[in-house]
KOLLOFI-931692 format. One line per 8 residues: number of its first residue (from 1); their letters; for each residue x, y, z of C-alpha. Coordinates in steps of 0.02 Angstrom, whole numbers, plus 32768, in hexadecimal, padded with zeros to 4 digits. Layout:
# residues N
NUM = a = X/Y/Z; ...
//
This chain:
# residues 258
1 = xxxxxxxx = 79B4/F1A5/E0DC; 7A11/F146/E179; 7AB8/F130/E15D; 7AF2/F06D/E138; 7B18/F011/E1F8; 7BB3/EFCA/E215; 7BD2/EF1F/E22E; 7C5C/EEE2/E2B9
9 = xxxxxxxx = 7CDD/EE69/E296; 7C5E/EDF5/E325; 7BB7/EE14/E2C7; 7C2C/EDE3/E21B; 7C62/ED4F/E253; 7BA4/ED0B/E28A; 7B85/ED01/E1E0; 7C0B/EC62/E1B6
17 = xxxxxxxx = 7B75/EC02/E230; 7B1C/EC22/E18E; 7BB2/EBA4/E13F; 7BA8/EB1F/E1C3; 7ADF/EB08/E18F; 7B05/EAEB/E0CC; 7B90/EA6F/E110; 7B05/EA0D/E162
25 = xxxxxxxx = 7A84/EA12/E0D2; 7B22/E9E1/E062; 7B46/E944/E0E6; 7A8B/E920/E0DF; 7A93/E90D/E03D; 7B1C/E8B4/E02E; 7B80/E93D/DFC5; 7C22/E917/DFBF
33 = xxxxxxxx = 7C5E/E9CB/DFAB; 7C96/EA01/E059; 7D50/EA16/E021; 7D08/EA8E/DFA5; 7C93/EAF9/E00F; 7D2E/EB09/E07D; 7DA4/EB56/DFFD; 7D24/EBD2/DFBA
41 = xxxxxxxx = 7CEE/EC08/E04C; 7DAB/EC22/E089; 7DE2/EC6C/DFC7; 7D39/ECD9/DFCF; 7D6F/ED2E/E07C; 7E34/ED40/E04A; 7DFD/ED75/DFA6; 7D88/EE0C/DFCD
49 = xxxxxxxx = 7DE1/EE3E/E066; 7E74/EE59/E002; 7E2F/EEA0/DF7A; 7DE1/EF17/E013; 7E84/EF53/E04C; 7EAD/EF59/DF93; 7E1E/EFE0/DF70; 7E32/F04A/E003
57 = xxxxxxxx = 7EE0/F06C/DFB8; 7EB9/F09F/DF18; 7E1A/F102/DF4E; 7E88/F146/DFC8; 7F12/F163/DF33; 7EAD/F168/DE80; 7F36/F170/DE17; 7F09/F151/DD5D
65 = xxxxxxxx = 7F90/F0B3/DD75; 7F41/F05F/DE0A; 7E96/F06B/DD9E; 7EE7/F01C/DCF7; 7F46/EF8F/DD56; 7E9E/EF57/DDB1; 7E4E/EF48/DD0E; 7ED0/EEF4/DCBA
73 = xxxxxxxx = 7ED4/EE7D/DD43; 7E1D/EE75/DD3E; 7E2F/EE36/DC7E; 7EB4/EDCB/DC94; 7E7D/ED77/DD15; 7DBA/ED6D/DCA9; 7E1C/ED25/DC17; 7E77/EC94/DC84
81 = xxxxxxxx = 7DDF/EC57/DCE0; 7D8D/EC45/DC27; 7E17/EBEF/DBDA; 7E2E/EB85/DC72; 7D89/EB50/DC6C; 7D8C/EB2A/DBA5; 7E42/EAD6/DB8D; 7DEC/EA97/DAF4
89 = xxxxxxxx = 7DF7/EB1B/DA85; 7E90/EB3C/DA16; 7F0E/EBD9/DA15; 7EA6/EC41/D99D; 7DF0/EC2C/D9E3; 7E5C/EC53/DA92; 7E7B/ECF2/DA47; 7DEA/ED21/DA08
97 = xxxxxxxx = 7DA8/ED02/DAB4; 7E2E/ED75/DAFA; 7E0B/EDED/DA8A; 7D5D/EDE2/DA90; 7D56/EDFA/DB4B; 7DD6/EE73/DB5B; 7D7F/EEFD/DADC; 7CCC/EED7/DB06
105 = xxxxxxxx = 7CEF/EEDF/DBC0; 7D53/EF8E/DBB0; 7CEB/EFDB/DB23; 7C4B/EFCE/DB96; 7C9D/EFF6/DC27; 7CE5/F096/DBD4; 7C2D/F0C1/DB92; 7BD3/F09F/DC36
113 = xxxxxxxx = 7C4A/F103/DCAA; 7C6C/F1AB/DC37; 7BB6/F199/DBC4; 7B3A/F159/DC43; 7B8B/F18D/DCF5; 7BE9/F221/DCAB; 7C86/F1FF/DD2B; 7D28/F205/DCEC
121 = xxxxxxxx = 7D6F/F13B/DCC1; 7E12/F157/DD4C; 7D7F/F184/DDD5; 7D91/F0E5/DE38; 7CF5/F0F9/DEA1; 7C99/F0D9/DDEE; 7D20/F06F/DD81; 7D43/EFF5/DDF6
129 = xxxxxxxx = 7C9C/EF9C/DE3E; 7C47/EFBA/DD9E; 7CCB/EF71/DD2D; 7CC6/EECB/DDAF; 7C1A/EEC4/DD81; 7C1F/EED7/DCB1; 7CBC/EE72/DCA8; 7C8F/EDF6/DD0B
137 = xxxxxxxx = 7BFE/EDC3/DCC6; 7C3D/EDC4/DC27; 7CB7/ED46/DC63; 7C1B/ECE2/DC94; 7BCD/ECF0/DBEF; 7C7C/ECC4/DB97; 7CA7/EC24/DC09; 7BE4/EBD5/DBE8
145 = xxxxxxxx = 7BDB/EC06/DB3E; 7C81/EBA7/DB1B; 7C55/EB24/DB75; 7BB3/EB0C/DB29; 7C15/EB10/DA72; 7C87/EAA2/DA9E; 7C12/EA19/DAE6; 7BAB/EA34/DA3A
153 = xxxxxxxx = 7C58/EA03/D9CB; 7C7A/E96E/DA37; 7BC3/E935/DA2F; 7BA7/E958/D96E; 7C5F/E92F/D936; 7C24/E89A/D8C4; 7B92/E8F8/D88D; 7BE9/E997/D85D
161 = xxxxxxxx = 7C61/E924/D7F8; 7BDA/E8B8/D78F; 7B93/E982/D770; 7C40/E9A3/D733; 7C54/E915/D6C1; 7B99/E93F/D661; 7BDC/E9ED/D646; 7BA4/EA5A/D6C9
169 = xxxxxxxx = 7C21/EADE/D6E7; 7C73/EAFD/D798; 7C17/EB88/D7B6; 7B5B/EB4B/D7A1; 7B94/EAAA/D81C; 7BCF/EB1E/D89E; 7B67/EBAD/D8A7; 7ACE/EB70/D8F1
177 = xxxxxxxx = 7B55/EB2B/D981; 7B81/EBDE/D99E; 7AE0/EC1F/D99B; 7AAC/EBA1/DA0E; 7B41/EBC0/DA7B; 7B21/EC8A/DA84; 7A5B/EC79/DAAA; 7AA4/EC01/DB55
185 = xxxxxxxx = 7B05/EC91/DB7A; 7A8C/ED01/DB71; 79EB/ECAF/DBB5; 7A25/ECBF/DC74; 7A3C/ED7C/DC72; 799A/ED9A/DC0C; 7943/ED31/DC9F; 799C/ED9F/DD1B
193 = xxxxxxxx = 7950/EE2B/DCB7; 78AC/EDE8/DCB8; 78A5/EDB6/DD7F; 78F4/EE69/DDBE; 7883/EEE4/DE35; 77FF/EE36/DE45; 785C/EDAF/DE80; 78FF/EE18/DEC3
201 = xxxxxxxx = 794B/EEAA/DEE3; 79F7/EE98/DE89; 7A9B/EEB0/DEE5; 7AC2/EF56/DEAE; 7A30/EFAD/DEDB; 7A23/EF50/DF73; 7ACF/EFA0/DF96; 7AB2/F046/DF55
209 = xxxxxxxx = 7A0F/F046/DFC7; 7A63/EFF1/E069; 7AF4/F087/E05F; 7A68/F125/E04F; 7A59/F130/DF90; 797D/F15A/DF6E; 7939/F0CC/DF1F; 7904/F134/DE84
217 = xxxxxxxx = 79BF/F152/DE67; 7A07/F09B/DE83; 796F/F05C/DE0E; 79B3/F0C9/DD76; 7A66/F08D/DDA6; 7A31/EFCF/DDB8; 79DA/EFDD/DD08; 7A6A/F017/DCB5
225 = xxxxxxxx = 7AE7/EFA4/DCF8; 7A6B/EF13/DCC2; 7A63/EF61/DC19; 7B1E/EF77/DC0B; 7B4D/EEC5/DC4E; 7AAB/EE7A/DBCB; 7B14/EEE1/DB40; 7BD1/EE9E/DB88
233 = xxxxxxxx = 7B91/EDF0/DB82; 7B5A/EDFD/DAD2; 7BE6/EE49/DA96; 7C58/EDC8/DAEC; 7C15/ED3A/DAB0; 7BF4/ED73/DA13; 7CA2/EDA5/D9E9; 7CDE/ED12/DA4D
241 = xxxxxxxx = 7C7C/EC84/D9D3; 7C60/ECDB/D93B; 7D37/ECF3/D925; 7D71/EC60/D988; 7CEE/EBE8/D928; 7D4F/EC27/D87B; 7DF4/EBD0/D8B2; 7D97/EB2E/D8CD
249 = xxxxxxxx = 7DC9/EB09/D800; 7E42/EB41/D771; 7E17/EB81/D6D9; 7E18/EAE2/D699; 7D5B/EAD5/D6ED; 7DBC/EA43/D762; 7D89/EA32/D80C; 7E21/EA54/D887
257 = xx = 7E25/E9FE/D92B; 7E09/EA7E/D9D3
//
């Protein structure tokens, strides 16, 4: 297998051309969203550059410490974009979403690095992009699942009260919600699933395969990682709704305002 080529700072900077072409589709259309493609262009380059220099240092220095404060950061950064997004929710379903991400996103990435890898979890080479990858999705999965709750309350907020009044307890009103909620979640990585080796090649075996790694090796690795992030969504979102939906009324059987 060739070794990966290296791309200059020259060739890397042809590609922001790429940038001015969506800004002239966006004009085109009359997308009013040029401020935006600006920022996250600039925050995507400053972002991963940093968190380039950041990398080299730890691979350079993998101390268990450097390993456990990119995770955290990984988390607590997973849990503010979520609750960000969902200012809706009150102080216990935030918590349950906290809690919910924070377990499921270290419990599979424990299992998937020492289990299905068999690398030790302070190995950065391993920890560190594959953890990205689990965690983030299941911030994905979190943030659209919430969202998708939430809009259901606000829609069915008369309904689920009229429910209430004929006797129907909390529980029956708001479980087909979560359901609903947790099957949105889900449906986008099951397509992923489903489209995989026919439509594309995904971006970590793409990787693997671009930096030498045989094909037969970064299919069995690009599998897994699908499996594990299918398994950290579910989890997630699961824990997320099915806890946080419980402090939506007393024991009373009262409905209590997000």
């Amino acid at each position: 297998m060739r070794q990966i080529a290296a791309i200059s700072l020259v060739q890397f900077s042809i590609v922001y051309i790429l940038l001015l072409v969506v800004l002239a589709v966006m004009k085109k259309a009359k997308i009013n969203q040029t401020k935006l493609l600006f920022v996250a262009s600039v925050r995507l380059t400053l972002q991963l550059t940093l968190a380039g220099f950041i990398l080299t240092y730890i691979f350079e220095n993998p101390h268990p410490i450097f390993i456990l404060m990119y995770l955290t950061s990984m988390i607590l950064f997973a849990i503010h974009r979520v609750l960000s997004k969902n200012k809706c929710v009150n102080r216990g379903f935030k918590i349950a979403i906290s809690l919910s991400l924070t377990c499921s996103g270290l419990g599979i990435v424990i299992f998937f690095v020492t289990a299905v890898v068999g690398q030790s979890i302070f190995d950065p080479q391993y920890v560190i992009p594959l953890s990205g990858m689990i965690i983030g999705n299941a911030m994905t999965g979190v943030n659209l699942a919430t969202k998708t709750f939430c809009e259901s309350l606000s829609e069915k907020r008369q309904q689920m009260e009229s429910l209430l009044n004929l006797g129907v307890t909390p529980q029956k009103i708001l479980l087909p919600m979560v359901n609903q909620a947790l099957e949105t979640a889900l449906l986008p990585t099951l397509n992923s699933m489903l489209g995989m080796g026919i439509v594309s090649l995904p971006g970590m075996m793409t990787g693997q395969i671009l930096s030498g790694t045989l094909p037969t090796t970064a299919i069995l690795y690009q599998i897994s990682i699908m499996i594990a992030i299918c398994a950290v969504v579910c989890l997630s979102v699961f824990g997320s709704l099915y806890f946080g939906y419980k402090t939506l009324y007393n024991s009373r059987n009262q409905f209590l305002y997000l």
